[in-house]
C-alpha positions as CSV (number, residue, x, y, z in Angstrom):
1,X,-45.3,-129.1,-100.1
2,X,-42.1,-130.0,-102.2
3,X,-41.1,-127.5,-104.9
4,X,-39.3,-128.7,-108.3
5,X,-37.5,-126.7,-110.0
6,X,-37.9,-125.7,-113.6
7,X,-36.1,-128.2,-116.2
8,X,-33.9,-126.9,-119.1
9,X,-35.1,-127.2,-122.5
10,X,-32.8,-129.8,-124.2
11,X,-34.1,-129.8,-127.6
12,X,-32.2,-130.5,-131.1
13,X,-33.2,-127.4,-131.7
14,X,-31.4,-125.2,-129.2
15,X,-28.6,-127.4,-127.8
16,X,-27.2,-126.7,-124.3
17,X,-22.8,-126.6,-124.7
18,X,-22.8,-129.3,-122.4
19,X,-25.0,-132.0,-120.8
20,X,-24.7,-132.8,-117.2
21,X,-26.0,-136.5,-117.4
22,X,-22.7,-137.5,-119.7
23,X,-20.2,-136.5,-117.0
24,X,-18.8,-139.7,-114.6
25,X,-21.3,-140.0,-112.2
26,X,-20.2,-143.5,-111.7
27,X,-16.8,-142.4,-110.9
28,X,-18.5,-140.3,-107.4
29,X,-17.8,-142.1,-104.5
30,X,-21.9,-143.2,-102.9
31,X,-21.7,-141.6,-98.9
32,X,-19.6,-141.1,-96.9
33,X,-16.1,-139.8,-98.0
34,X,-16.5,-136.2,-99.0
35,X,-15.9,-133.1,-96.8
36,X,-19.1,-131.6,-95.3
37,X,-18.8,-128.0,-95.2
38,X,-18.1,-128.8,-99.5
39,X,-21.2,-130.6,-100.2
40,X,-23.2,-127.8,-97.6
41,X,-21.5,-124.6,-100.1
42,X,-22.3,-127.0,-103.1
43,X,-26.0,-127.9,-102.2
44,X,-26.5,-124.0,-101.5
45,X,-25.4,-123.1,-104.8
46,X,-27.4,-125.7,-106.0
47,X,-30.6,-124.2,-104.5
48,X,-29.8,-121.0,-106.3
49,X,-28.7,-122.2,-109.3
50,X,-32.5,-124.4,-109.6
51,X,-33.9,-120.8,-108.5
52,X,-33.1,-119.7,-111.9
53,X,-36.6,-119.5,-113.1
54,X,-37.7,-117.1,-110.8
55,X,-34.9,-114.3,-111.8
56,X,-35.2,-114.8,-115.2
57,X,-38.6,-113.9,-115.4
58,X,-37.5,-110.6,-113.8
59,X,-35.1,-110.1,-116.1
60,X,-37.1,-110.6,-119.4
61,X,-39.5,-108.3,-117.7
62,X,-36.6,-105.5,-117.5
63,X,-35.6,-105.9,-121.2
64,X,-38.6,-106.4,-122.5
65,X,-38.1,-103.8,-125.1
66,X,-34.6,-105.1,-125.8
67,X,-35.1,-108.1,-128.2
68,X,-31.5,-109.2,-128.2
69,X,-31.4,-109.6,-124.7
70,X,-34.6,-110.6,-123.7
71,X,-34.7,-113.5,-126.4
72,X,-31.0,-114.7,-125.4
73,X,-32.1,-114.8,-121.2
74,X,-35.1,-117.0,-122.0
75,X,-33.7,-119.1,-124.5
76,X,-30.1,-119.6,-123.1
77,X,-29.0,-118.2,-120.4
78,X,-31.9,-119.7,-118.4
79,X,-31.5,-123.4,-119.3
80,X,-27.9,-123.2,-118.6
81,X,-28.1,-121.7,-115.5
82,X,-31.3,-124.4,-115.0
83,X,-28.7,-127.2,-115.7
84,X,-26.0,-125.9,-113.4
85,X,-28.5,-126.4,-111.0
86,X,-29.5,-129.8,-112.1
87,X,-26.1,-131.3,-112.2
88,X,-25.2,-129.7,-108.9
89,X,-28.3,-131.1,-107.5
90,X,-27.5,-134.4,-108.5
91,X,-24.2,-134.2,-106.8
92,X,-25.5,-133.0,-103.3
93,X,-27.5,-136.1,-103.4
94,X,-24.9,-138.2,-104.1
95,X,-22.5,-137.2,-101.8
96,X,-25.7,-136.9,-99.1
97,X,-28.3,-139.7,-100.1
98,X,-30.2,-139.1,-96.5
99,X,-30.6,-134.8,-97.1
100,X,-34.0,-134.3,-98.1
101,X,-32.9,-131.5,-101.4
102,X,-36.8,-131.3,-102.2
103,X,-37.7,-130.5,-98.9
104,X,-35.0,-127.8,-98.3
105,X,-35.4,-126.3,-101.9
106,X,-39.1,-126.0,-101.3
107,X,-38.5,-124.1,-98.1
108,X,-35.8,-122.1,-99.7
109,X,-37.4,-121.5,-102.9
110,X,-40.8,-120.0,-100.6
111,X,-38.1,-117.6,-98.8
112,X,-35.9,-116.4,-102.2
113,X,-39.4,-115.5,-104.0
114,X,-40.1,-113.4,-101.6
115,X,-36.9,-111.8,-101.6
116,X,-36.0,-111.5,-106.1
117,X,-38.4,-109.1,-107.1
118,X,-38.5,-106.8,-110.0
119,X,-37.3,-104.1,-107.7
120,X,-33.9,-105.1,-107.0
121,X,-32.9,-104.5,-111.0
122,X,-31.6,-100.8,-111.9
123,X,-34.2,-98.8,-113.8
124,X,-31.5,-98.3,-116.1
125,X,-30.7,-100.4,-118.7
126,X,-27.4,-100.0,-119.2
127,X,-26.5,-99.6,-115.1
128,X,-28.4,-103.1,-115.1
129,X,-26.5,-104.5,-117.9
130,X,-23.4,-103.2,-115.6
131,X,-24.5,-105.0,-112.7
132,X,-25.1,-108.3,-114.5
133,X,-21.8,-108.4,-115.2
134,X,-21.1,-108.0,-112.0
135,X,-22.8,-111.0,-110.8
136,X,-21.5,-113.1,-113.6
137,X,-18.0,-112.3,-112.3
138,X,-19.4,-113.6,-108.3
139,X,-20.5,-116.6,-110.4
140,X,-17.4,-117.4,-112.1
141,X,-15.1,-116.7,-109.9
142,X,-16.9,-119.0,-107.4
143,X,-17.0,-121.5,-109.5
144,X,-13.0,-121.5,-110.0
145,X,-13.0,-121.6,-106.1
146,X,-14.9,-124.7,-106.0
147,X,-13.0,-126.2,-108.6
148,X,-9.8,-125.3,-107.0
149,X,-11.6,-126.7,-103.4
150,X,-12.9,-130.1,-105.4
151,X,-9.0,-130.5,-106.9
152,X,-8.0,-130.1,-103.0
153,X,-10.6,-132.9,-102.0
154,X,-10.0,-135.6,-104.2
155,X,-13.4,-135.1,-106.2
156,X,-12.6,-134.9,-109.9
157,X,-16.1,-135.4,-110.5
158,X,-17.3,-132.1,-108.9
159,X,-13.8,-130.6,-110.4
160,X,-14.8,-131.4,-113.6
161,X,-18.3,-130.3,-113.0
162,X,-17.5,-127.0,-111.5
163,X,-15.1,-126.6,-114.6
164,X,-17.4,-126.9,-117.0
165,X,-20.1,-124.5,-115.1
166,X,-17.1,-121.7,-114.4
167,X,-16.8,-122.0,-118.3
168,X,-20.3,-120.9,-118.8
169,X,-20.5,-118.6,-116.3
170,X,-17.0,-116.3,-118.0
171,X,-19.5,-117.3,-121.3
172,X,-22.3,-115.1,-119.7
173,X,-20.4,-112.2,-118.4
174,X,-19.1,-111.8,-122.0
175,X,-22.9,-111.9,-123.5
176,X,-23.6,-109.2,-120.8
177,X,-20.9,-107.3,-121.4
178,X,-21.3,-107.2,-124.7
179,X,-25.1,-106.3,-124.6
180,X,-23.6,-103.1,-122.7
181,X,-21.4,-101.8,-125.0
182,X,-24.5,-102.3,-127.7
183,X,-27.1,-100.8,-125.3
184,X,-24.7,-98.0,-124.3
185,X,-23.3,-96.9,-128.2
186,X,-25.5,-94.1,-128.1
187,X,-24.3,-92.0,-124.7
188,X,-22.6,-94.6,-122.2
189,X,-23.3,-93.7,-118.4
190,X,-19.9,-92.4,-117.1
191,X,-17.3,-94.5,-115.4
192,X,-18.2,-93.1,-111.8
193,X,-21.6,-94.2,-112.5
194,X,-20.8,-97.6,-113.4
195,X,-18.2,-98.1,-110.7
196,X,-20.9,-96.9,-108.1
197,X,-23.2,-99.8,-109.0
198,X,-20.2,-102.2,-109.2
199,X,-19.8,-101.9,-105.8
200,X,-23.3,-102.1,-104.7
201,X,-23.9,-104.9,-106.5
202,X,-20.3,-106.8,-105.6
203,X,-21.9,-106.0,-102.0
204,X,-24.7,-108.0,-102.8
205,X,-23.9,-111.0,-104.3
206,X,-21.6,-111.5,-101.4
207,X,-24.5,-111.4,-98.9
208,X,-27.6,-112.1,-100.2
209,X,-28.3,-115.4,-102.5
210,X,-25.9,-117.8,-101.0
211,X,-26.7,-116.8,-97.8
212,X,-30.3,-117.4,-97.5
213,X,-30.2,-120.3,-99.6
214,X,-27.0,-121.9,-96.7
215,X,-29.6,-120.6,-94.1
216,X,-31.5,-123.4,-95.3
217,X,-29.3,-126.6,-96.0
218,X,-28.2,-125.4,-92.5
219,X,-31.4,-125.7,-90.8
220,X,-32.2,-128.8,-93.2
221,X,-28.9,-130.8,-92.3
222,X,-27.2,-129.5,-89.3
223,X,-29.5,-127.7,-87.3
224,X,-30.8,-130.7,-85.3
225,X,-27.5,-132.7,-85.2
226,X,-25.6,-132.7,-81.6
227,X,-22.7,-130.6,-81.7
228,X,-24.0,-128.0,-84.3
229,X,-22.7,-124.7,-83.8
230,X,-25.1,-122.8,-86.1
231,X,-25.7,-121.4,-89.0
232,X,-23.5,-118.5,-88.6
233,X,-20.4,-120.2,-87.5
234,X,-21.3,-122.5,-90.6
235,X,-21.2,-119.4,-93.1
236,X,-18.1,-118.3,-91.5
237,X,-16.4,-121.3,-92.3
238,X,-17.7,-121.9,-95.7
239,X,-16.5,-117.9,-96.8
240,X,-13.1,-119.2,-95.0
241,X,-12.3,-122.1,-97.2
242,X,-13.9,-120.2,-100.5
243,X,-11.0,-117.2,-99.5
244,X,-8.5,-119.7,-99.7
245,X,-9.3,-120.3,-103.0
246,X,-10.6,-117.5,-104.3
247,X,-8.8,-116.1,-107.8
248,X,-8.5,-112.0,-106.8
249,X,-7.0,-111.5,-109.9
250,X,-10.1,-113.2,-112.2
251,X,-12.5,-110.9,-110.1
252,X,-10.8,-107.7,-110.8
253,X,-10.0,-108.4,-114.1
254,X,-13.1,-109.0,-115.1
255,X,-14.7,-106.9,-112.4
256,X,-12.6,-103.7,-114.3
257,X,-14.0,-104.8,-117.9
258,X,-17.2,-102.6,-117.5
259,X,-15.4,-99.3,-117.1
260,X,-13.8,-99.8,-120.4
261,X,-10.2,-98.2,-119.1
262,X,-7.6,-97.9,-121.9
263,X,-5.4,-100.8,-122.0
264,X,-2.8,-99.1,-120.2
265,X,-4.3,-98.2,-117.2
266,X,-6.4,-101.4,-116.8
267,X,-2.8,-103.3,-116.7
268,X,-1.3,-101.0,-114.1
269,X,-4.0,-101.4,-111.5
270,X,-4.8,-104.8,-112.2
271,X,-2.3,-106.6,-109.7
272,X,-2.3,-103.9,-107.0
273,X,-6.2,-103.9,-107.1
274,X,-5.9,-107.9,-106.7
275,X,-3.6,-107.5,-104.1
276,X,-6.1,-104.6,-101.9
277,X,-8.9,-107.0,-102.6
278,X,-7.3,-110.1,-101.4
279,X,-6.4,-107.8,-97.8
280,X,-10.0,-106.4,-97.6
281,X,-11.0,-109.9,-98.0
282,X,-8.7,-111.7,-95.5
């Protein structure tokens, strides 16, 4: 049984910023021609990204009793992360015309529902509001490495794609940010708090979502093909080429913003910060 993914709500009434049907699509080369282990990280991205539905629901849940940001998740957030994953979608089948994205989304989408409960948000508002951020900066900095990946490849198409989605992305982590300092006026959680659940939540989004949802363009596309060398030598590979391109200094600039440091200090661990990560990393 296929699975489709909800559809964004692109009514004159509350316009999306962008529409993914008015880039070039024309311009995309049909087959053939575009780097494999690209299109694989893309389509996995794209299975999240379609997935949207399913977190959101949690997350209105969580802030129920938070108007401002329960009524901006459902009627914003969510369609724009909905038409990330439409336009991504599109290119995967593009670029793959023979991959089966209904099939593999339905068999992915079964796995992540069983996975994105309730339970993985904080029970604290504001420590939640914290680790959305934190995932906004995994998003937007990923997107700049796919942009930077896309420039590599010849595939202004996807560049200007993944552009336009890294734009968003640095659009929510300012919405969640600043739904933290509003949350938090009254008595903010102390830095050590905060900084604990940035790291457990960086730890996360490196190796949970894309993951399981590359488990299954893997076993989709590559798994029966002679000469696969599975799925784990294919994640390898993919975290590789996304190092290469990966902007340290974006992730802890924005990665710092939730512990509010004074101006000072924020600029004098900035590039050494940047500098650990990028070893750690490599």
């Amino acid at each position: 049984m296929t699975v489709e993914p909800a559809r964004a709500d692109t009514s004159a009434s509350d316009p999306l910023p962008w529409h993914w049907q008015e880039l070039d699509w024309a311009s995309m080369r049909p087959g053939g021609g575009h780097d494999e282990l690209l299109v694989a990280l893309i389509a996995a991205a794209s299975f999240v990204e379609s997935a949207t539905a399913v977190y959101t629901r949690n997350l209105v849940g969580h802030f129920h009793d938070r108007p401002e940001v329960r009524d901006w998740l459902d009627a914003h957030w969510r369609d724009e992360e909905l038409q990330h994953g439409a336009a991504l979608r599109e290119f995967t089948q593009r670029a793959w015309p023979d991959f089966d994205w209904p099939a593999a989304y339905a068999t992915f989408h079964a796995d992540y529902t069983r996975r994105c409960t309730p339970d993985d948000l904080n029970p604290d508002p504001q420590l939640e509001l914290v680790a959305r951020c934190v995932v906004e900066t995994g998003t937007a900095t990923l997107y700049r490495s796919f942009h930077e990946l896309a420039l590599a490849h010849d595939e202004p198409l996807l560049a200007d794609l993944t552009r336009r989605i890294m734009r968003d992305e640095v659009s929510h982590f300012r919405h969640f940010h600043g739904f933290f300092r509003r949350v938090a006026e009254p008595q903010r959680r102390s830095r050590l708090a905060r900084l604990r659940v940035i790291a457990a939540r960086a730890t996360e989004v490196r190796d949970d979502d894309a993951a399981c949802a590359l488990r299954h363009v893997h076993a989709h596309r590559f798994a029966r093909r002679a000469g696969d060398t599975g799925f784990d030598a294919l994640r390898a590979r993919g975290a590789s080429v996304l190092r290469s391109r990966y902007p340290f200094a974006m992730v802890v600039r924005m990665g710092l913003k939730p512990l509010d440091l004074p101006a000072r200090v924020g600029m004098a661990i900035e590039r050494p910060a940047a500098w650990m990560l990028a070893r750690l990393m490599r």
